[in-house]
Every structure is written in structure tokens, then in C-alpha cells.
C-alpha positions in Angstrom: -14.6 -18.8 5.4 -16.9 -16.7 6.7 -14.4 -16.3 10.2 -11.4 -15.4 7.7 -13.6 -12.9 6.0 -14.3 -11.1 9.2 -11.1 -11.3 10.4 -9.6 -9.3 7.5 -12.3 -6.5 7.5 -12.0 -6.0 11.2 -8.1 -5.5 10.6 -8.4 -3.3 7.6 -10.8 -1.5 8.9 -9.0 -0.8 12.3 -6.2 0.1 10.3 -8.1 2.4 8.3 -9.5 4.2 11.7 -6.0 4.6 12.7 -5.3 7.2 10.2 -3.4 4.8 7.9 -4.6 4.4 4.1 -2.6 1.2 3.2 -2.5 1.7 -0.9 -1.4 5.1 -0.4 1.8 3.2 1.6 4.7 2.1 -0.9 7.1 -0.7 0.1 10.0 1.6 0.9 12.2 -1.6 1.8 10.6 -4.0 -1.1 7.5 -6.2 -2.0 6.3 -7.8 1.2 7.7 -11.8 1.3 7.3 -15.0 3.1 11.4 -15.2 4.4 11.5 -19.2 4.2 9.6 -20.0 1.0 10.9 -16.0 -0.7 7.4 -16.0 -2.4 6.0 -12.4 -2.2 2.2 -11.7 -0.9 -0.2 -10.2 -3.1 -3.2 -9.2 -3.0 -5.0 -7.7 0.4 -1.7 -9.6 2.2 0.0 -6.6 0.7 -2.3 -3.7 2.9 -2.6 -6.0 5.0 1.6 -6.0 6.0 2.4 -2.3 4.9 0.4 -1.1 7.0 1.6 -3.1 10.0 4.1 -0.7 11.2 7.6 -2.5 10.2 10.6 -1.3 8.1 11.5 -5.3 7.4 9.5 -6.6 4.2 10.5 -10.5 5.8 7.2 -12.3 7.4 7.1 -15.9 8.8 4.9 -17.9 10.7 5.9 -18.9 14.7 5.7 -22.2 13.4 8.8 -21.1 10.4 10.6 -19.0 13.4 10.1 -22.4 15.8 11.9 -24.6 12.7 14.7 -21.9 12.5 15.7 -22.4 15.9 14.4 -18.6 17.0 11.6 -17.1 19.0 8.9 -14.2 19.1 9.6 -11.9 21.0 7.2 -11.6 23.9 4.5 -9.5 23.4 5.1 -9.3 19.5 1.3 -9.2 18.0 1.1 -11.1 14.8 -0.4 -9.8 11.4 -3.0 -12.3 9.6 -2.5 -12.9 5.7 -4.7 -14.7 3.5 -4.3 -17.8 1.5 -6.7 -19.2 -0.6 -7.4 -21.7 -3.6 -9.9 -23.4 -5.8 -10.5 -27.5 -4.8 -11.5 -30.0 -7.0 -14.4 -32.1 -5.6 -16.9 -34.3 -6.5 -21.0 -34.3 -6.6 -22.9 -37.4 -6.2 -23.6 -37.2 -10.0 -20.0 -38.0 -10.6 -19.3 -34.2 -11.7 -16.6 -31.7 -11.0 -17.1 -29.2 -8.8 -14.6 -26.0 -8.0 -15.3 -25.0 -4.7 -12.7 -21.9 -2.8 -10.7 -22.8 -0.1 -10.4 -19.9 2.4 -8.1 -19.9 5.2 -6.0 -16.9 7.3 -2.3 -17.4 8.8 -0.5 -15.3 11.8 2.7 -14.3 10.9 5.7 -12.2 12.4 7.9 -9.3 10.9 11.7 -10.1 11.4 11.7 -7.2 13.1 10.2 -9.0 15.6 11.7 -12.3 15.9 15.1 -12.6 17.5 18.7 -14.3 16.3 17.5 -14.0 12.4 19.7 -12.0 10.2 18.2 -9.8 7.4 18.8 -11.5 4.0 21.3 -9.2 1.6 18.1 -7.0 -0.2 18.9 -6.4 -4.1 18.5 -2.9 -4.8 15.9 -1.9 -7.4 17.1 -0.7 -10.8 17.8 3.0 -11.4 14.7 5.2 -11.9 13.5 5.8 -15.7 11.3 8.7 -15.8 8.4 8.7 -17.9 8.8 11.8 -20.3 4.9 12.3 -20.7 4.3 12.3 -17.2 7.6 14.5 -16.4 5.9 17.1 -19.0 2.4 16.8 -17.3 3.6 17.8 -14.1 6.2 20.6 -15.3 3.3 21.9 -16.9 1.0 22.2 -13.9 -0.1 25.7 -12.9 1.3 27.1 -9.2 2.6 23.8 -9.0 2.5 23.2 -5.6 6.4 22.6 -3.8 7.8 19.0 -4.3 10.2 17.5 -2.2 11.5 13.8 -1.7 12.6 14.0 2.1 10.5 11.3 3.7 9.5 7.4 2.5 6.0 8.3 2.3 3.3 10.5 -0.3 1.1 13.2 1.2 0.0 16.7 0.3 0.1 19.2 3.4 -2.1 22.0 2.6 -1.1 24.5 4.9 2.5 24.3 3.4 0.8 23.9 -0.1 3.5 21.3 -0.2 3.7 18.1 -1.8 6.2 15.1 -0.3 7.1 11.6 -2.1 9.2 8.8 -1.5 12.2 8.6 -3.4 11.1 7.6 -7.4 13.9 4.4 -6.9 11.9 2.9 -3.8 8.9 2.9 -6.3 8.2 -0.6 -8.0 8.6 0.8 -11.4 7.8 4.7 -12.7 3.9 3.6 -13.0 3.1 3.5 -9.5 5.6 6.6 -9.0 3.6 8.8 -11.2 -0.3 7.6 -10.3 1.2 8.4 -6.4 2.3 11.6 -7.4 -1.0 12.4 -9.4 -3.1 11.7 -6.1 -1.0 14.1 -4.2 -1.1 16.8 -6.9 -4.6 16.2 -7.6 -5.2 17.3 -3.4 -3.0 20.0 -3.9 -5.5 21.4 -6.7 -8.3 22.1 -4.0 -5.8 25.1 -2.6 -7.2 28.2 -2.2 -4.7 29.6 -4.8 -6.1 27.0 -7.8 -9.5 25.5 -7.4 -10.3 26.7 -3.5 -11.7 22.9 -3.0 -10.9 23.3 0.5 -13.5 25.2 2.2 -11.0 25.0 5.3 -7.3 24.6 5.4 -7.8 21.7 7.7 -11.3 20.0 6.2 -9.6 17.5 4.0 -7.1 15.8 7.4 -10.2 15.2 9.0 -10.0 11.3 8.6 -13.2 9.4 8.1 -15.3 12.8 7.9 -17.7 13.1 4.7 -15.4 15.8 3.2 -12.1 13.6 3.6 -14.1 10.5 1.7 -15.2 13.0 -0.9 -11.4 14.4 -0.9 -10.0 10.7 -1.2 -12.3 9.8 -4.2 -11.6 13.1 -6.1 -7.6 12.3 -5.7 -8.2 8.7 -6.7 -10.5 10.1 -9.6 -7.9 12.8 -10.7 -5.2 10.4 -10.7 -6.9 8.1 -12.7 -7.7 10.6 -15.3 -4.2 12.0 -15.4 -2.9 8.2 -15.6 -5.3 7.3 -18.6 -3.8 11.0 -20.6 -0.8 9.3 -20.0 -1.2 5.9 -21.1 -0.1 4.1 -17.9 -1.9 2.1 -15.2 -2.8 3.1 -12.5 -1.2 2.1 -9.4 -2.5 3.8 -6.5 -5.2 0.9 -5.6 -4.4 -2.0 -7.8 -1.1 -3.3 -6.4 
């Protein structure tokens, strides 16, 4: 257990040292999924495979690509997921005992397996905006520019510019709105609102003091602005 443990905090936290924040990374192409069994990951499996690199949200094992009658293609690193459950066992004294079963898996995007077509994907629903949160925003001051032109959220501040996924690659309007309250809650350190940022550049300094203390006051705002609103909050708890 201890091994799995280890293994999973070296990889987030190698992926957090590569600039990526994983819960700040929606699904553009759908919920992460086993492609044999269908089942979706949750949990860390989910940071743990968005922030892999891949467009594809099919995993399998080499072992599931071996039974398919297809191959890894050489050189193709792997991304460990997680399973775990409680076991039933004995004591001596005749009693029950839950103990957890801890164990990590390699798997494979299809993206990197050869001969595998991509399963037909079923597009989401359309988009329902929430009308509390839509009056929130509209009622920010300097609101800072909003565009939808790439499949990921981040404020630039030198731009003073905001930039979201699409709302309809969101799973549902919740985690839509807490992603745009983090961004919107960066863009309030501008010089033109609150003047948070000392320096146009402090808070893109990745694992400096000022871009923890940035992170926390985006995650703190959004919760805040999510709780006025009466809906969860999305950002971390996916």
C-alpha cells in the first residue's frame, strides 16, 4: 500500500512541477473511462489521466490491448490509476474485520495503442445557463474580457483577459461556473480592481509563495461566489 501510495504522489506531484494543475483541467472529450469494461475513473484516477497529455478519454491495460489483438506502441509510457476496496477478514476471535485493499494499474490512452478504433462518443446535452450565476458575472465591475477560443480556463493578466472551454464540454453548468469564478476571482488582483498583483508576471510564477497564495485566494473566491449562488463547487471535488 505503502508502494501505491508513493507512486501516486511522485506522479502528481511531477505533474504539478510541470506547470499542469490537473483540477483546473476539464475533460474536453468526456469523463475519463476504462474502454473494455466502459466504467469511468473517479477519484485521483481522474488528475491522474487529464493531466496525461491525451485528447482520447479511452484507457486500457496492455494486458486489455494484448486480448484485443493490438499493441502499444513502442515507447508509449503508461499512466498508473488506482483501485482500491474494503476486504472482509477474520481475527482469531472469530470477528470481522474491514481491512483496505490498495493496489495501482498501468494503463494506455488509445491514442497510443494501434488498430483500435475510437467508440462513436455521445455528445453532452445542450448547455443550461444558471441565471444567478449569469447575473453575478454581468454584474462584475471592469469585467475582465471573456472569450471561449481554447478547451482550457486561465486568466492572462497582461491581456486582463479571461479564456474558458466551451460551457457544453463542461459536465453540467456547476463545474462551468466554479471554473469561471477561479478565473474571474485572478482577474480581480489587476491593477485596474484590487492591484493584488504586485507584478504583472508574480502570479505565473508556478510553485513560488505568491502563486500558492494566488491559487488559494482563486479557490477561496470561487468557493465564496459558489456558496452566494447555491451551487457546488466543482473546481477540486470532481
Amino acid at each position: 500500500m505503502q508502494q501505491t501510495y508513493a507512486i501516486i504522489t511522485d506522479r502528481m506531484l511531477a505533474t504539478l512541477e510541470a506547470g499542469v494543475v490537473p483540477w483546473h483541467k476539464p475533460c474536453e472529450q468526456g469523463i475519463p473511462r476504462n474502454l473494455v469494461s466502459g466504467k469511468p475513473y473517479r477519484g485521483i484516477n481522474v488528475f491522474l489521466t487529464a493531466s496525461a497529455g491525451v485528447s482520447s478519454p479511452y484507457w486500457l491495460s496492455f494486458k486489455q490491448c494484448k486480448e484485443l489483438k493490438r499493441s502499444v506502441k513502442a515507447g508509449a509510457k503508461g499512466t498508473p490509476v488506482v483501485f482500491w476496496k474494503w476486504l472482509d477478514v477474520e481475527r482469531d476471535e472469530g470477528e470481522a474485520k474491514q481491512i483496505p485493499l490498495l493496489r495501482y494499474y498501468t494503463v494506455f490512452n488509445l491514442e497510443q495503442c494501434t488498430g483500435i478504433k475510437t467508440p462513436v462518443m455521445t455528445e453532452k446535452g445542450p448547455f443550461t445557463p444558471i441565471e444567478f450565476c449569469e447575473k453575478v458575472i454581468g454584474n462584475m465591475p471592469q469585467r475582465p474580457v471573456m472569450t471561449h477560443g481554447e478547451p482550457r480556463a486561465y486568466y492572462r493578466p497582461l491581456g486582463d483577459s479571461v479564456n474558458m472551454p466551451r460551457p457544453e464540454l463542461f459536465d453540467g453548468p456547476e463545474e462551468y461556473y466554479s471554473t469561471l469564478f477561479h478565473e474571474l476571482t485572478h482577474s480581480t488582483g489587476h491593477e485596474s480592481r484590487l492591484n493584488r498583483h504586485k507584478e504583472e508576471h508574480t502570479n505565473c510564477l508556478f510553485g513560488s509563495p505568491e502563486y500558492s497564495k494566488e491559487e488559494l485566494c482563486a479557490e477561496m473566491g470561487a468557493a465564496f461566489l459558489c456558496c452566494v449562488c447555491g451551487i457546488d463547487n466543482r473546481t477540486v471535488d470532481k
